[in-house]
N, C-alpha and C positions, 0 to 999 in steps of 0.2 A: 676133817671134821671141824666146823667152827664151833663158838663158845656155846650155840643157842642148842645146838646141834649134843655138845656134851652135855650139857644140865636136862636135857632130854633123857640121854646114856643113864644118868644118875637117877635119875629117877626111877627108872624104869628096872632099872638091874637092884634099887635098895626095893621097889614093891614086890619083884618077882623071886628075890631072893632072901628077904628079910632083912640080911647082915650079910655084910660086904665089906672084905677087908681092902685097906688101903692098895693092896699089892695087885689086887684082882681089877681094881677100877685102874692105875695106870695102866694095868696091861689092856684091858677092853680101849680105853680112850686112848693110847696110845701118845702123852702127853709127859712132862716134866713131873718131879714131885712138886716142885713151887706152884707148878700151871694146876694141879690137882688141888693143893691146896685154896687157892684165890679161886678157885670155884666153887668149894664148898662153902667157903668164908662167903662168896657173895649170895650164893642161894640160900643162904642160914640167914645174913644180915638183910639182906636187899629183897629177897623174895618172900623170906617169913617162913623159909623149906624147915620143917623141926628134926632137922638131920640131928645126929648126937652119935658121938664117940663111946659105946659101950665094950670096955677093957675085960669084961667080964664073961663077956656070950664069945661062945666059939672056943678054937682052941687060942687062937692069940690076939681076941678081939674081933672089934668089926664097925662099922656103921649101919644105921637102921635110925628109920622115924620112931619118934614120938608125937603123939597126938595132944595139939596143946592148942589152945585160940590166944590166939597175938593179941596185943592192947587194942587196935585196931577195929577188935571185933570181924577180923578177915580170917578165913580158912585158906590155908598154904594152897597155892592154885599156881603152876607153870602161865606165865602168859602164853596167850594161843598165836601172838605176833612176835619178833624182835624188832626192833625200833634201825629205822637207819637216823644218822644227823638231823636231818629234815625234819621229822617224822617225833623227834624225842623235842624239838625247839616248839612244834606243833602245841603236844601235848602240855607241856611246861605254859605254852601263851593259854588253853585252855584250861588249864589247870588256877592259872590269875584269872582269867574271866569266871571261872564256877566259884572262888573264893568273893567275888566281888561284884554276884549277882546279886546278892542281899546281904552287903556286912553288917555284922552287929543284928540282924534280924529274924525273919520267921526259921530263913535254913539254915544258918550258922550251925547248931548244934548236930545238926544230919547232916551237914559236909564235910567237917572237918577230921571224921575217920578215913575220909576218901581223898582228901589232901595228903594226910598224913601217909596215906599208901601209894599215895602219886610220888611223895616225896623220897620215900624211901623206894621204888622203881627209879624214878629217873635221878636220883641225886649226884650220878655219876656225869651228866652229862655237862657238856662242854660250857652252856653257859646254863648256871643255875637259878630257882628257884628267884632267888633275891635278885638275879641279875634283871629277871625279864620283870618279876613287880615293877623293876627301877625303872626299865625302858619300856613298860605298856601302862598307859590309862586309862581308864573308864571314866564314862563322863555321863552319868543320869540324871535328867530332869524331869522333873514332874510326881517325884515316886511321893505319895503320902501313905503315912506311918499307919500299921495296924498291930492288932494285938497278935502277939503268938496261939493265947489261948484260944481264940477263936480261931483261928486258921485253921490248930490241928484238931479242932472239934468238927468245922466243916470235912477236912480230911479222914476224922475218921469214920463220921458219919456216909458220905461219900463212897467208901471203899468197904464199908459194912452193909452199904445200900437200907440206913436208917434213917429216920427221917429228923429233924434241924426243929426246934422253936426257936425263934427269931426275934427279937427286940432291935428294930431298922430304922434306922434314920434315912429318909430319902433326901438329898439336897436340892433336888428340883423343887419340889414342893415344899419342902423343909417339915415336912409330918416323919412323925415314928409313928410306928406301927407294931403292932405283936401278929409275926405271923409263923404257921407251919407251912415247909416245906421238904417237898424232896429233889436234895441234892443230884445230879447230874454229870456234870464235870466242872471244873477248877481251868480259868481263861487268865492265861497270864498275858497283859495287852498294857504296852504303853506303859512299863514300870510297876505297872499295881495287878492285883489281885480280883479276879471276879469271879462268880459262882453262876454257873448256870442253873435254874432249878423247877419245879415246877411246885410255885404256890396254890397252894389251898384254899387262901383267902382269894388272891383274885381268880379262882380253878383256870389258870392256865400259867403258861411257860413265860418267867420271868430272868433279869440279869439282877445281879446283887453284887453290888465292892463290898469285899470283904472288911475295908477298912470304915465302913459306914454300919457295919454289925456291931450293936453295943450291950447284946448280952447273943449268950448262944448255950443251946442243951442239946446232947443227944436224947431223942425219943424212941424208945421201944419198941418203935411199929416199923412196919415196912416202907421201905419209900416205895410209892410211884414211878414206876419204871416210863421212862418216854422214848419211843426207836431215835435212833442221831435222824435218821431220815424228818421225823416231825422237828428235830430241835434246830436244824439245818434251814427248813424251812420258816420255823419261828425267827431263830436268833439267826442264823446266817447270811440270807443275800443280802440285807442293807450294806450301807456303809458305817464301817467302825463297831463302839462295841454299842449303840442305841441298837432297840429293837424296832420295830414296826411290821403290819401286815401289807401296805398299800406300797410298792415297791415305782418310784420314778426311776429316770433317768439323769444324771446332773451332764450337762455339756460345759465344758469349760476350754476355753483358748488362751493360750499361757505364750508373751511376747518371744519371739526369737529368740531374745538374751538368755531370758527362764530358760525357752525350751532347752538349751545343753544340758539342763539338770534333770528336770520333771520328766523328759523323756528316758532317762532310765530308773525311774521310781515306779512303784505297784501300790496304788492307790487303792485298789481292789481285784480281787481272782478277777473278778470277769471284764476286766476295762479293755477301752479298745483305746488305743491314741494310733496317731498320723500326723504325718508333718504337711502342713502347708505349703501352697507357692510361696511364700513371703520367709518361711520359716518358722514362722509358728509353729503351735503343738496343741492339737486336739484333743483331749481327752473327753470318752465318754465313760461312766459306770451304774450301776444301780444303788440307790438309795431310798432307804427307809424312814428316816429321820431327820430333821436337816441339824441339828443344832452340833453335833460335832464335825461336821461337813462345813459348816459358814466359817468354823473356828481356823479350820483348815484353811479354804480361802483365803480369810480375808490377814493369813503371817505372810500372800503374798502381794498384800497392795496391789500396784496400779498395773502390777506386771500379770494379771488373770483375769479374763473376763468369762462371767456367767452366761453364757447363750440359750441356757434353758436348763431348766424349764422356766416359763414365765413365773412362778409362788416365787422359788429359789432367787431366782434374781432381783425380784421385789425384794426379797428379806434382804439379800446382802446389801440391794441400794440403800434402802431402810436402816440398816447396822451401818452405813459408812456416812450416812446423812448424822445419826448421832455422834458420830464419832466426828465430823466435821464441825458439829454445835460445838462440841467438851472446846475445841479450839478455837473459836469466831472470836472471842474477849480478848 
């Protein structure tokens, strides 16, 4: 019987039987008294098990739970797995990736019981916590800063299926606006936060960054429910997170050299690439909007050309023609 295998035993024999004297569990697990010991010691300390020593019940004692909630905010729970090497090194690398998806930010305060219970599950393992922050970095660009309050106002709104007034700064246009809306789902794309929703002011399905909300209420009314099937259509074939209804094609041939990289990149679900005689690399996708698409282009200069559609490769000639003025001096 391994260890995962006894804390199983113990379990099972303290529910089924209330109190269980020490004498009874080495003889079931068929184990040392030291080996009985470091197992209850680790399912007390490390799993949150609320075993306890009662000298009192029975005739010479026993063990049995008590029912308590751990700082944690977790209820004593067996894991449903055990971990081999691999498997616990895994956990511990995502355990710094979920600590350092938003530090200091909107999820800080709601992760950090779940670290703490990561921590105390794998703290035994071979290279710790501190070891893998030392040896893993994250490296995020682009994330701009928003409010907490508004976040979990969208969220609760959201998940109460209530509807949002709105105080919005658009940056395209640079107008605020006071609008109502109903929430939909929460798009986390490219570092930042967006809201999918269906406004009221303009009566159809809109995208909103969260960090562009500069006041936020929950309303007492119902939101607007909209099926994924219409938001899918709204908000999802384009490219990226702009919307549009009028849906092109972008063609784009990305030099030999590129192509080693671009060809295993997913520029969109539905692209299609192929490699040329030359080596080159064709991508095709659909697009709705071009302005976060040209941005994309044009980080790879002279190594991508536009083949179509005709609009799209005006603009970028047009963007690269300015961009050639900023330097002519």
């Amino acid at each position: 019987m391994d260890r995962t295998e006894r804390f199983y035993k113990i379990d099972q024999m303290i529910h089924d039987r209330r109190l269980v004297s020490f004498a009874e569990m080495m003889d079931a697990l068929e184990v040392s008294r030291a080996t009985l010991k470091r197992d209850l010691e680790y399912m007390r300390n490390r799993l949150n098990a609320p075993i306890i020593w009662d000298r009192n019940a029975g005739n010479s004692g026993g063990y049995r739970f008590e029912l308590v909630h751990v700082e944690t905010g977790g209820q004593y729970e067996l894991p449903g797995l055990w971990f081999n090497s691999s498997e616990v090194h895994a956990l511990l690398t995502m355990q710094h990736l979920l600590a350092n998806l938003d530090p200091g930010g909107i999820l800080t305060p709601h992760i950090q019981p779940l670290i703490a219970r990561l921590n105390n599950l794998l703290g035994t393992a071979e290279n710790t916590a501190e070891e893998i922050r030392r040896r893993v970095m994250i490296v995020g660009l682009g994330k701009r800063d928003l409010q907490l309050a508004h976040f979990e106002k969208v969220g609760a709104a959201l998940l109460r299926r209530k509807r949002l007034q709105l105080r919005y700064f658009a940056r395209g246009s640079g107008e605020t606006t006071e609008r109502e809306v109903s929430p939909q789902r929460l798009v986390y794309y490219r570092e930042n936060w967006y809201l999918d929703a269906w406004c009221h002011l303009r009566n159809g399905l809109r995208n909103f960054a969260i960090d562009s909300i500069q006041h936020a209420e929950l309303i007492e009314k119902k939101a607007r429910e909209v099926s994924l099937r219409s938001m899918n259509e709204a908000l999802g074939p384009g490219y990226g997170i702009f919307s549009g209804h009028e849906l092109q094609t972008a063609k784009l041939r990305f030099t030999p050299e590129r192509a080693r990289w671009v060809a295993q990149e997913t520029w969109h679900p539905k692209q299609h690439g192929r490699f040329a005689s030359d080596g080159s690399w064709l991508l095709d996708f659909p697009y709705a909007d071009h302005r976060e698409l040209i941005m994309d282009i044009l980080k790879f200069g002279a190594d991508v050309e536009v083949l179509g559609p005709d609009s799209l490769r005006q603009r970028v000639k047009d963007e690269a023609a300015r961009m050639t003025a900023l330097y002519s001096h």
